[in-house]
MARSENU-304438 format. One record per residue (C-alpha): residue in three letters; chain; x, y, z. Coordinates in steps of 0.25 Angstrom, whole numbers. Layout:
BAMI/code/unit/u/v/w
BAMI/ALA/A/X/Y/Z
...
This chain:
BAMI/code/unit/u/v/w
BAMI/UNK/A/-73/16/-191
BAMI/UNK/A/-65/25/-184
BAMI/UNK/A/-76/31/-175
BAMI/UNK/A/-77/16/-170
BAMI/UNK/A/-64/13/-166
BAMI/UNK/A/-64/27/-159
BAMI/UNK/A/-75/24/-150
BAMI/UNK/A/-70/10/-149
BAMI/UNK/A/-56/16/-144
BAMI/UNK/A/-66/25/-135
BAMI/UNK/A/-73/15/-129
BAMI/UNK/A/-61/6/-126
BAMI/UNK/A/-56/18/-120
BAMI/UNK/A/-68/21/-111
BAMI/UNK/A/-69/7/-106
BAMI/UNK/A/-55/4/-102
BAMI/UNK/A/-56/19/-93
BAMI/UNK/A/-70/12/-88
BAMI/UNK/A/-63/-1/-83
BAMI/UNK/A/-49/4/-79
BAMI/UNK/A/-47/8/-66
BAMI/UNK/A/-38/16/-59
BAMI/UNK/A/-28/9/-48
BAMI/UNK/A/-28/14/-36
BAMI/UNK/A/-15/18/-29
BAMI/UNK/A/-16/9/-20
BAMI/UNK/A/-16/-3/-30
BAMI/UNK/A/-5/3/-36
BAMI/UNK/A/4/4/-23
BAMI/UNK/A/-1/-12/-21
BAMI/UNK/A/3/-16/-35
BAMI/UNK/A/17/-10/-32
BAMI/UNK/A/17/-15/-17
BAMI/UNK/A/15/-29/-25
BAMI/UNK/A/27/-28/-34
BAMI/UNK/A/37/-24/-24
BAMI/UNK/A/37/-10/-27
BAMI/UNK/A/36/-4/-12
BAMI/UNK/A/41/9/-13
BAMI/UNK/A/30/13/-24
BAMI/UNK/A/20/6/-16
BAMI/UNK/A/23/14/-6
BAMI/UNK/A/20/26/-10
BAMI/UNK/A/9/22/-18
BAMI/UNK/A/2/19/-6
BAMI/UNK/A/6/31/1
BAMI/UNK/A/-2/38/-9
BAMI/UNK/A/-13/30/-10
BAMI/UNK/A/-14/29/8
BAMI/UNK/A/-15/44/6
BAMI/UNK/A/-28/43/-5
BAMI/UNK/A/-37/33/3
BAMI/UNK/A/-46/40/11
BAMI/UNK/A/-56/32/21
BAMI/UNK/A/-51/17/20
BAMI/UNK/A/-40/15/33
BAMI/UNK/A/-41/1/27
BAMI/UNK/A/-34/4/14
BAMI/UNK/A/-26/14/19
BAMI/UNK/A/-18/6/31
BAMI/UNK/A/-17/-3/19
BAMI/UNK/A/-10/5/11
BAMI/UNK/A/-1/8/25
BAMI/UNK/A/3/-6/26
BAMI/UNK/A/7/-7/11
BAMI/UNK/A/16/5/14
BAMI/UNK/A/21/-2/26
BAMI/UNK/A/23/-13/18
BAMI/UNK/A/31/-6/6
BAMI/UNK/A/41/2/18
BAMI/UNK/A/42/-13/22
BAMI/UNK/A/46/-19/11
BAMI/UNK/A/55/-5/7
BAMI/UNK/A/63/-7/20
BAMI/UNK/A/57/6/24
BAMI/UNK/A/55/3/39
BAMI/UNK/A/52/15/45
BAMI/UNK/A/42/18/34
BAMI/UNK/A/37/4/37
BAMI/UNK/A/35/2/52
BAMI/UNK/A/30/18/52
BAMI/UNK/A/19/13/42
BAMI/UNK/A/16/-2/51
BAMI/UNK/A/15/8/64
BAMI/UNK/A/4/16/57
BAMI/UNK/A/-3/3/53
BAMI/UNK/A/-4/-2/67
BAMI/UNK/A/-9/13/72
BAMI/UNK/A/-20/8/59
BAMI/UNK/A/-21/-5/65
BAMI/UNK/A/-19/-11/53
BAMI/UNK/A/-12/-23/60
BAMI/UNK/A/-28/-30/61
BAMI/UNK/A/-25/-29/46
BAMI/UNK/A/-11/-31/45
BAMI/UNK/A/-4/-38/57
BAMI/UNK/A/8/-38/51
BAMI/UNK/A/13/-24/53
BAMI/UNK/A/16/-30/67
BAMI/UNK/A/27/-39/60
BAMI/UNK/A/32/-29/50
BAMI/UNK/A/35/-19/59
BAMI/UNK/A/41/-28/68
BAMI/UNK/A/51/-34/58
BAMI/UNK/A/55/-19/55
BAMI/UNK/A/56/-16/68
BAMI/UNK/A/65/-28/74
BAMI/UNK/A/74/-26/59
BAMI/UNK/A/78/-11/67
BAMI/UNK/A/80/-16/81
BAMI/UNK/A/65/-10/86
BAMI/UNK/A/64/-22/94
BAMI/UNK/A/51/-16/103
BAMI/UNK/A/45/-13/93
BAMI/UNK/A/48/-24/85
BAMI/UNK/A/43/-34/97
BAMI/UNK/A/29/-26/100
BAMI/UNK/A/26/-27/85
BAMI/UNK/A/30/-44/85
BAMI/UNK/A/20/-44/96
C-alpha cells in the first residue's frame, strides 16, 4: 500500500514539473508594470533588456516600458533620456507617442524648443 502512494506522490510530482513553466523576467517586470509597482518594474526590465539577445523588437519594448516606469515615478530625466533612445531606435513607427510624452516633460521644465519640435 505504501509503495503505491509513493509512486503516486512521484508521479504527481513529475507531472506538475512536466507542465509548469518558468516566468520569464519580462512577464514578471509586466505583471508589476500592471499593478502600479513601477520602480520594481523597472528594474526587472533592466535585467531582462540585458538578457535578450537578437530580437531589437522585444528589447525597444522593454525600453518603452522603462520609460514608461520613469514616467509614471516622476523620474524625468530617466524618462526623456530613455524616449530619446527610442526615437534614435525608431520606435516612434511602433509607438508615436513618445513624441507626446517627451514633450509634456519637456514643456513641465520650460524646454520649450524642444518641447515644440517634439509637438510637431
Amino acid at each position: 500500500m505504501k509503495l503505491k502512494q509513493v509512486i503516486f506522490f512521484f508521479l504527481i510530482v513529475a507531472s506538475v514539473n512536466v507542465f509548469a513553466q518558468k516566468r520569464s523576467l519580462t512577464e514578471i517586470a509586466d505583471e508589476a508594470f500592471e499593478n502600479k509597482q513601477y520602480i520594481t518594474a523597472v528594474d526587472l526590465y533592466k535585467e531582462a533588456y540585458t538578457k535578450i539577445k537578437g530580437n531589437r523588437e522585444e528589447k525597444n519594448r522593454i525600453m518603452f516600458q522603462q520609460a514608461e516606469c520613469y514616467r509614471y515615478m516622476d523620474d524625468q530625466k530617466m524618462a526623456v533620456k530613455t524616449y530619446q533612445r527610442l526615437v534614435k531606435a525608431k520606435y516612434y513607427d511602433v509607438q508615436p507617442k513618445i513624441f507626446l510624452y517627451m514633450a509634456d516633460i519637456q514643456k513641465f521644465n520650460s524646454e520649450w524648443d524642444a518641447a515644440e519640435y517634439n509637438y510637431k
